[in-house]
N, C-alpha and C positions, 0 to 999 in steps of 0.2 A: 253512123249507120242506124237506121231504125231499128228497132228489138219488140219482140213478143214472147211474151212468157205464156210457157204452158204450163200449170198449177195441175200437177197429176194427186189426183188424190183416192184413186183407189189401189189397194195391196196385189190385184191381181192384173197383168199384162194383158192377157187377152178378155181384160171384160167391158160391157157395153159402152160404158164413156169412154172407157179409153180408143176402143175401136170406132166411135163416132167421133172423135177428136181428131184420130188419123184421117179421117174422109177430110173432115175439116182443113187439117193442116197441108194434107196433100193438094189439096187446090188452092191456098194462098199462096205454099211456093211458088208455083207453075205461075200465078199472076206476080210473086211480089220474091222475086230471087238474089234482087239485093237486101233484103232483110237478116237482119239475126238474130237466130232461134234462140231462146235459154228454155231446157224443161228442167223444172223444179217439183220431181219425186217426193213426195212430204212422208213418204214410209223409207226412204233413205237420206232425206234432209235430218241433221242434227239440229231437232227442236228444241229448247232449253225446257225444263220444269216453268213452270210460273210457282214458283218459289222462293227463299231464302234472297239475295243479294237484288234479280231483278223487282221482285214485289216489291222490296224494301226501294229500288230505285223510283217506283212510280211513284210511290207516297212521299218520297222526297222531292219529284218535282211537284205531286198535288202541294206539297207543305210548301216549295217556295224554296229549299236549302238543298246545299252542292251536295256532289257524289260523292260518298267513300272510296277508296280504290276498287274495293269489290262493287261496286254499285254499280261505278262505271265498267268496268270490264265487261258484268252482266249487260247493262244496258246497250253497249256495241253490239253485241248479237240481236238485239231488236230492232237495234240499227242497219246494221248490214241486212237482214231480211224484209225490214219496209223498201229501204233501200232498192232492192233488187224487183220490187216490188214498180216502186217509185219513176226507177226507170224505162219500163216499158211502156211503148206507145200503143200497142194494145196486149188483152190480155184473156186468154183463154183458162177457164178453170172446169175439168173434169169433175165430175167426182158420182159415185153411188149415193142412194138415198140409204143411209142404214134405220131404222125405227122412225122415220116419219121425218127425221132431222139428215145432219152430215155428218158423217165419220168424224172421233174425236181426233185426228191428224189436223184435218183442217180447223174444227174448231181450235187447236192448239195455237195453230197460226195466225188466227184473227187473236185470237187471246195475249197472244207475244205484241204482234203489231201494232196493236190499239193503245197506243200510250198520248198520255198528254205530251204534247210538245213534241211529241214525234210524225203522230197523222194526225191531231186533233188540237183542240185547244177548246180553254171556256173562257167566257168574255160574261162578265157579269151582266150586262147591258142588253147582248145578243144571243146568250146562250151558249152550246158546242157548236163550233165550227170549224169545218172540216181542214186540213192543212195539205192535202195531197190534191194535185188535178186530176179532172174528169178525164175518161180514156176510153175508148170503144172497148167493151166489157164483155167475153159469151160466157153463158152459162151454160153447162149441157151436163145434166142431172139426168139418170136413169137409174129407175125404178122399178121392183114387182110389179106395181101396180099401174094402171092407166089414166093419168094426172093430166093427160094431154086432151082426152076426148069427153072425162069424167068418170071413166066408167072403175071408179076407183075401189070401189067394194068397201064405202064407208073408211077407209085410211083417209090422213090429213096429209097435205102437203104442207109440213111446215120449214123443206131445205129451202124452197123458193122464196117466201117473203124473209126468214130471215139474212138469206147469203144479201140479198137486196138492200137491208137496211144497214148490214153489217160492213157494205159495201160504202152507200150514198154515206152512214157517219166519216167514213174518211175521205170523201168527194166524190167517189167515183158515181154515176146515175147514168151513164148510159150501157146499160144493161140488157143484153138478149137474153133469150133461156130459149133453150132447144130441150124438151122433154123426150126420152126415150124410156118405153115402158108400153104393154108389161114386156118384161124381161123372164115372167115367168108365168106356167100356165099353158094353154094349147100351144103347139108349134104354129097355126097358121097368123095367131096371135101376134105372137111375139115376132114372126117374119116381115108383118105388113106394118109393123107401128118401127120395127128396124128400117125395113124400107122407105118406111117415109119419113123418121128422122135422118138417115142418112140422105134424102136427095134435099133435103131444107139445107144441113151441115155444108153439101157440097155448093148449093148456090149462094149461101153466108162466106164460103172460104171466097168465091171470086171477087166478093165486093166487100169485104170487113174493112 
């Protein structure tokens, strides 16, 4: 059975990615209702530290030598979450913009998953190259400010090129982003940039 993961990455239920993700998901069902769903909460997922046993496991594959038991044990949780990762055929990730970047939830999980020999590898000859295949990708990032039209008021978008490249290192490139913003400011504002990210989300759901 096919699978899609939806990477929820903001703390609150009712906010605008997550409510642009439901437009989204509510119209793949209705096209695509032999699929199955995984959502993966990253504020109720048990992230590990990047610390102690798994740190020590990455420098043990950078060095070339086996795991300790604690190494390994740690390393199984980076496994299991690229893993679950790995196996969806496509893959939605919400998330807020917090200070110009992503919530550190998600940063956590790119930070977990990014291991040598688990999504990546270096090749002396070729460089890094990626170990995960490419998957139809959305992004749908909302923001105070208005990243979609320009009208940003001097903030930088920097969730979007990075989630992009932190992506394509582990194979993934094909990548949407649905921008929703502002999210705060006039009501007629934040009405008309919701309404028109939500009818893009809902004709992305019929054809992802």
């Amino acid at each position: 059975m096919p699978k899609l993961l939806h990477m929820i990455c903001s703390p609150r239920a009712d906010s605008e990615s997550s409510a642009g993700a439901r437009v989204f998901l509510d119209r793949f069902r209705q096209r695509r209702s032999d699929w199955d769903f995984d959502d993966m909460n990253l504020w109720r997922e048990p992230l590990p530290e990047f610390d102690g046993a798994i740190l020590d496991a990455k420098y043990a594959r950078i060095g070339g030598r086996g795991f300790s038991t604690a190494e390994r044990d740690a390393f199984a949780v980076a496994e299991r979450l690229a893993m679950r990762f790995a196996l969806a055929d496509r893959v939605v990730i919400s998330t807020p913009m917090w200070n110009f970047s992503i919530p550190y939830k998600l940063k956590q999980w790119i930070d977990v998953i990014t291991q040598p020999g688990l999504t990546f590898r270096f090749d002396p000859a070729q460089g890094y190259l990626p170990l995960l295949k490419d998957r139809p990708t959305l992004l749908i990032i909302a923001s105070g400010s208005d990243f979609a039209t320009g009208m940003n008021r001097g903030r930088v978008d920097m969730a979007t090129p990075y989630l992009r490249e932190a992506l394509r290192f582990i194979g993934v490139r094909d990548v949407q982003v649905v921008l929703i913003g502002p999210t705060a400011g006039p009501t007629a504002a934040i009405e008309a940039s919701r309404t028109l990210a939500h009818r893009r989300l809902e004709e992305l759901g019929a054809r992802f």
